[in-house]
C-alpha positions in Angstrom: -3.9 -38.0 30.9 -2.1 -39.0 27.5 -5.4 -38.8 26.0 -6.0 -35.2 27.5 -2.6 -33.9 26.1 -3.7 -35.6 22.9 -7.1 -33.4 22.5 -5.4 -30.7 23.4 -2.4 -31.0 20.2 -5.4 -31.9 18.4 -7.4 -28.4 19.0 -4.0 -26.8 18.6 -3.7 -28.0 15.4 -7.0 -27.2 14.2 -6.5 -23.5 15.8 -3.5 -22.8 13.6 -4.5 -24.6 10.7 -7.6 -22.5 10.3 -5.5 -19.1 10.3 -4.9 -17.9 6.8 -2.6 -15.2 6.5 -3.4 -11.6 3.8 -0.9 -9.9 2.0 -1.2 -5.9 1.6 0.5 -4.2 -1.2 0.9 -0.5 -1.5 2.4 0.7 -4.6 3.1 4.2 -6.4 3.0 3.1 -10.4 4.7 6.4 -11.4 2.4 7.7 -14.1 0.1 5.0 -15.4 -1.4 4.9 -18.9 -0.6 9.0 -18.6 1.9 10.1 -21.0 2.7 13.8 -20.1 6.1 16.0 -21.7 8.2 14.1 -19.0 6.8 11.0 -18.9 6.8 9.3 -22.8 6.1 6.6 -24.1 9.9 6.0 -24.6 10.4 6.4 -21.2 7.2 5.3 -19.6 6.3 2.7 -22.0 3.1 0.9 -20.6 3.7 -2.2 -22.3 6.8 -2.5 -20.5 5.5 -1.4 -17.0 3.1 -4.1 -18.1 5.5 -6.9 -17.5 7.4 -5.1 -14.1 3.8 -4.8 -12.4 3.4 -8.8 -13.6 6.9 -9.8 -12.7 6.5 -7.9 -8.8 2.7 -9.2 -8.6 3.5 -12.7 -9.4 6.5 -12.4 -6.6 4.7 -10.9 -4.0 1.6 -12.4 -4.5 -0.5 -9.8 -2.2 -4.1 -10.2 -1.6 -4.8 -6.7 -1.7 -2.7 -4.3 -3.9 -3.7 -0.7 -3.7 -2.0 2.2 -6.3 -1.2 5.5 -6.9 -0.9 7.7 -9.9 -2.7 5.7 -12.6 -4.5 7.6 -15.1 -7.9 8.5 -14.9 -9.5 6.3 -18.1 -11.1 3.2 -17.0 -10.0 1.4 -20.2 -6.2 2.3 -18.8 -7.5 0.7 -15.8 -9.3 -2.6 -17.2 -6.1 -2.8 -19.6 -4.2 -2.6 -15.7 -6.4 -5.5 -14.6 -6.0 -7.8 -17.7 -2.3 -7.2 -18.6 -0.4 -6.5 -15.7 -2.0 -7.9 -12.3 -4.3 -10.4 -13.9 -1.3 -11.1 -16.6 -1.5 -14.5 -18.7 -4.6 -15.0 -18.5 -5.5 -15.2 -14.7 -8.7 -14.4 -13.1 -7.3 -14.2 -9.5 -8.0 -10.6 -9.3 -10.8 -8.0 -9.3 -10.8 -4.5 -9.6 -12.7 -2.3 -7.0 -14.9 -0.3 -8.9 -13.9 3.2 -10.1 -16.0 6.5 -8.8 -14.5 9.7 -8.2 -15.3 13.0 -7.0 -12.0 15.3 -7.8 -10.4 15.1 -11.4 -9.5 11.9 -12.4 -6.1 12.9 -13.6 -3.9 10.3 -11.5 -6.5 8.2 -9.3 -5.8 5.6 -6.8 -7.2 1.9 -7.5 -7.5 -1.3 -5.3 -7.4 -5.1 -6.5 -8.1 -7.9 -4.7 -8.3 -12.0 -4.7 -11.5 -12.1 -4.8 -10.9 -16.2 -3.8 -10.3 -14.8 -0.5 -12.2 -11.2 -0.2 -15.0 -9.8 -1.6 -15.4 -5.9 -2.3 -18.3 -4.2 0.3 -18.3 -0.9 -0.6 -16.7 2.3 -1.7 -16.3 5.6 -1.2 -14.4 8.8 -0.8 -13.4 10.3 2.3 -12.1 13.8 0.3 -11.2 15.4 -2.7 -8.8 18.3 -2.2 -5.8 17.9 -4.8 -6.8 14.6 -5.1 -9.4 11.9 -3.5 -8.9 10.3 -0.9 -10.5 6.4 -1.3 -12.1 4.4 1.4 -12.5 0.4 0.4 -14.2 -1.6 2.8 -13.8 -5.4 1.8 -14.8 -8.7 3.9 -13.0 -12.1 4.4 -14.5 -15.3 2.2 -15.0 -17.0 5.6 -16.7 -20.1 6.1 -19.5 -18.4 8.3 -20.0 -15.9 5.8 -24.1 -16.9 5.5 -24.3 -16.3 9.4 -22.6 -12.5 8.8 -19.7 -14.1 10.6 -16.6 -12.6 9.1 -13.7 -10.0 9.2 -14.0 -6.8 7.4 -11.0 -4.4 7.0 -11.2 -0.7 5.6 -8.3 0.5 3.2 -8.1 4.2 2.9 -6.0 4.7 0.3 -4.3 8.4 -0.3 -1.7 10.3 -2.3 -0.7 13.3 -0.7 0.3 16.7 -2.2 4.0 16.6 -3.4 6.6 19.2 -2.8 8.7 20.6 0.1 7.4 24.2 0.6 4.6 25.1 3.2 1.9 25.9 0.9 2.5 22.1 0.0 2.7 20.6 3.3 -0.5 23.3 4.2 -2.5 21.0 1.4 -1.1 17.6 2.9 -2.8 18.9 6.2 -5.5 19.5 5.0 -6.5 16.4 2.9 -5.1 14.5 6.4 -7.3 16.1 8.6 -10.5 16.1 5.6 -10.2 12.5 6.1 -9.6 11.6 9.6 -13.1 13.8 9.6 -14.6 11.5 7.6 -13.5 8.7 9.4 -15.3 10.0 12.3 -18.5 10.1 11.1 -17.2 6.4 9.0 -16.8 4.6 12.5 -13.7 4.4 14.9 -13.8 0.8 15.1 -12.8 -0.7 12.6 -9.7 -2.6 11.0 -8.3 0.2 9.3 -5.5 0.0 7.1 -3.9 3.7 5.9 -2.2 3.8 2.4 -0.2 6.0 0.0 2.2 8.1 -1.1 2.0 10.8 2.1 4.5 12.3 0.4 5.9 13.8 4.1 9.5 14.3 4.8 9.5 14.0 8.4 7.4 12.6 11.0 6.5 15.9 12.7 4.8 17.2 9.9 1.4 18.1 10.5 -0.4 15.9 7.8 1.5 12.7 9.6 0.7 13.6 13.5 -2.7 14.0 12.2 -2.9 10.4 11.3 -0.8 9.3 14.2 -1.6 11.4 17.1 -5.6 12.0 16.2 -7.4 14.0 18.8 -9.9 11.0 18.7 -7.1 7.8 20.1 -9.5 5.3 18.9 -9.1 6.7 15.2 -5.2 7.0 15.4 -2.7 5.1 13.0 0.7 3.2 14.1 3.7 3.1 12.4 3.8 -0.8 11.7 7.8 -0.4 12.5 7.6 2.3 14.5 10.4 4.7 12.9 9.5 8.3 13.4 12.3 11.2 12.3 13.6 13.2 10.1 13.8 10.8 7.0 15.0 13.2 4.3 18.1 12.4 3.1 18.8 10.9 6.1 21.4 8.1 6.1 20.0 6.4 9.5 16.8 5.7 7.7 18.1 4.2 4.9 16.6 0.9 5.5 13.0 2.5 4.9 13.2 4.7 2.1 10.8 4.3 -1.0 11.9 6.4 -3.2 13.9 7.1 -5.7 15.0 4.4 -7.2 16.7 6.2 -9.6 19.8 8.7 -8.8 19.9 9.6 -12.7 16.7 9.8 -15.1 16.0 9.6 -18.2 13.4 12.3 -17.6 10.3 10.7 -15.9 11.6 8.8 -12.3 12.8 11.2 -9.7 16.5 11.6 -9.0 18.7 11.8 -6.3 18.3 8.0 -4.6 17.2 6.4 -2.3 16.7 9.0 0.3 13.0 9.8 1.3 10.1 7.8 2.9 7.4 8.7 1.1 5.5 5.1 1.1 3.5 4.1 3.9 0.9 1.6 4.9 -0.3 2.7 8.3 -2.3 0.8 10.7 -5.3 0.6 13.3 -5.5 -0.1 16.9 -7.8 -2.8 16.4 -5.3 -4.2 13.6 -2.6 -3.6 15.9 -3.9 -5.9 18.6 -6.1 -8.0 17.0 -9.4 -7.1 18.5 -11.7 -7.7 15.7 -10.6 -11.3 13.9 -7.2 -9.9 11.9 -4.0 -8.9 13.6 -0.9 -7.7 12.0 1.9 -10.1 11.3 5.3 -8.7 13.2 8.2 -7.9 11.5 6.1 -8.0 8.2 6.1 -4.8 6.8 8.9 -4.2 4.3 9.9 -1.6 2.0 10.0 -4.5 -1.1 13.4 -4.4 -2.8 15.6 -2.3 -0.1 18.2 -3.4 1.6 19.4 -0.6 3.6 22.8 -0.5 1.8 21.8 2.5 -0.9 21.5 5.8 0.5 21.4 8.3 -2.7 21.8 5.1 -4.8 20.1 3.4 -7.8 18.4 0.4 -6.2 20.6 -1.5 -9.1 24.2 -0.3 -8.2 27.2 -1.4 -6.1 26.8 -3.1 -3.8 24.7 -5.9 -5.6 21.1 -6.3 -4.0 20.2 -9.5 -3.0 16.8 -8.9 -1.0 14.9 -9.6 -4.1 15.5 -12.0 -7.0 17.5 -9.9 -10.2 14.1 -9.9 -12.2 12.3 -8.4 -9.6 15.0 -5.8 -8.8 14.8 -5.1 -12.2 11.0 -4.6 -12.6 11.2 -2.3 -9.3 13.5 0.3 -11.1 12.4 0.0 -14.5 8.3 0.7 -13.4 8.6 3.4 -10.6 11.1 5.9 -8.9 9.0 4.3 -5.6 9.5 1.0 -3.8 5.9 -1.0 -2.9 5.7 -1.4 0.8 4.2 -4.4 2.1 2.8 -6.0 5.2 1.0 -9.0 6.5 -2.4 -9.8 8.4 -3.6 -12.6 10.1 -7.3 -14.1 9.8 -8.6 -16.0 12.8 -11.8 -17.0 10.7 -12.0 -19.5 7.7 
């Protein structure tokens, strides 16, 4: 019997110990490498959103790191790569590579460690406004040569801005463009949803779209499962992402934090953890709130203590957004 119980700690062991666990970043960069009459390079200096994306990179640590609004050169985005998420020298990350349908004036971008995941493909799903990008990348498992892996899809998206109803007409569209194209992309796989949607409440169109698809197999869920009214709402105020600014000096938005505009959706097959990766609970977080500045700076009274003062810093120096994050498990190594 004692030897029984022991064989069976010992294959408990081994079970746990050959999870690994995948970070997911999402992260609006407010205006990349693209200097506009609002957005200077006194106010938007690269070099210094250079060191913020380094200083919230190296805290986080994620293993995949999507973006928004970066500008459309691919030396901006090498210079990206090298200087901010690869900073000091590093070769932890790789860049997905860069194709694009719509103008390139603000793209999206993914990195990865390519020590744990290796890029498969990509493609775009739509290009109203802006494209819509579809990265399909596969675990560094130890059963890679027997095609034994997990695979995840991140659709990455940035929504149309702006609170009229020709605005939130475009949002619909682009939503439903590329639940179409997930359709004919496959409804069963470990889909991960990210971006700036942009949406100010959860019964906008764009957002039931994604979360109450006439196909059930292709819907999204709310990792923590807020839906409402989250416009300058103070009962939301642990989930906004933006801004983190309530004054500007001309390129961040104003106002405070009081809009969730920052999402990273999920699968059902992510959700339950049908095909080798599950989602960690509890693990998704709007990275540097604290739920105690509603139409505040992130950086005034009361202090805020969720993430170390450098951080905090490098989150409202680089963006008027906070990066939302959440966490997968692997079951194969």
């Amino acid at each position: 019997m004692n030897k029984l119980l022991l064989c069976a700690i010992l294959i408990a062991s081994l079970n746990l110990f050959s999870q690994d666990t995948l970070t997911f970043m999402q992260y609006n960069l407010l205006n990349y490498g693209n200097y506009t009459d609002y957005c200077t390079s006194i106010n938007n200096n690269i070099e210094e959103k250079d060191q913020y994306i380094s200083t919230i990179v190296q805290y986080l640590q994620p293993d995949v790191f999507t973006v928004n609004e970066v500008a459309g050169s691919e030396a901006i985005h090498q210079h990206l790569l090298d200087q901010a998420v690869n900073a000091g020298g590093s070769d932890k990350y790789k860049m997905a590579n860069f194709i694009h349908v719509a103008s390139p004036y603000l793209v999206n971008l993914l990195f990865y460690d390519h020590h744990k995941l290796t890029l498969h493909s990509h493609v775009i799903a739509q290009s109203l406004i802006r494209d819509v990008d579809v990265y399909k990348l596969y675990y560094n498992s130890n059963d890679l040569e027997s095609g034994d892996t997990a695979f995840v899809v991140c659709v990455v998206a940035h929504l149309k801005a702006g609170n009229n109803s020709a605005d939130a007409d475009k949002r619909n569209t682009m939503a439903q463009n590329t639940m179409t194209f997930l359709e004919n992309y496959g409804d069963d796989e470990n889909y991960l949803l990210s971006g700036d949607f942009n949406v100010y409440t959860s019964s906008e169109e764009a957002y039931q779209i994604f979360t109450q698809y006439s196909n059930s197999s292709l819907r999204f869920s709310d990792p923590i499962d807020k839906p409402g009214a989250w416009n300058n709402n103070s009962a939301f105020a642990s989930y906004h992402t933006q801004s983190t600014h309530s004054t500007s000096s001309g390129c961040p938005s104003t106002g405070g934090m009081d809009d969730r505009f920052d999402f990273i959706l999920m699968s059902n097959n992510l959700k339950f953890g049908v095909k080798h990766l599950t989602y960690v609970p509890s693990s998704y977080h709007a990275v540097g709130q604290d739920g105690l500045h509603f139409n505040k700076d992130i950086t005034a009274s009361p202090t805020n203590t969720s993430v170390p003062p450098d951080v905090l810093t490098a989150l409202y120096g680089n963006s008027d957004h906070l990066p939302v994050t959440l966490k997968l498990t692997v079951d194969k190594t």
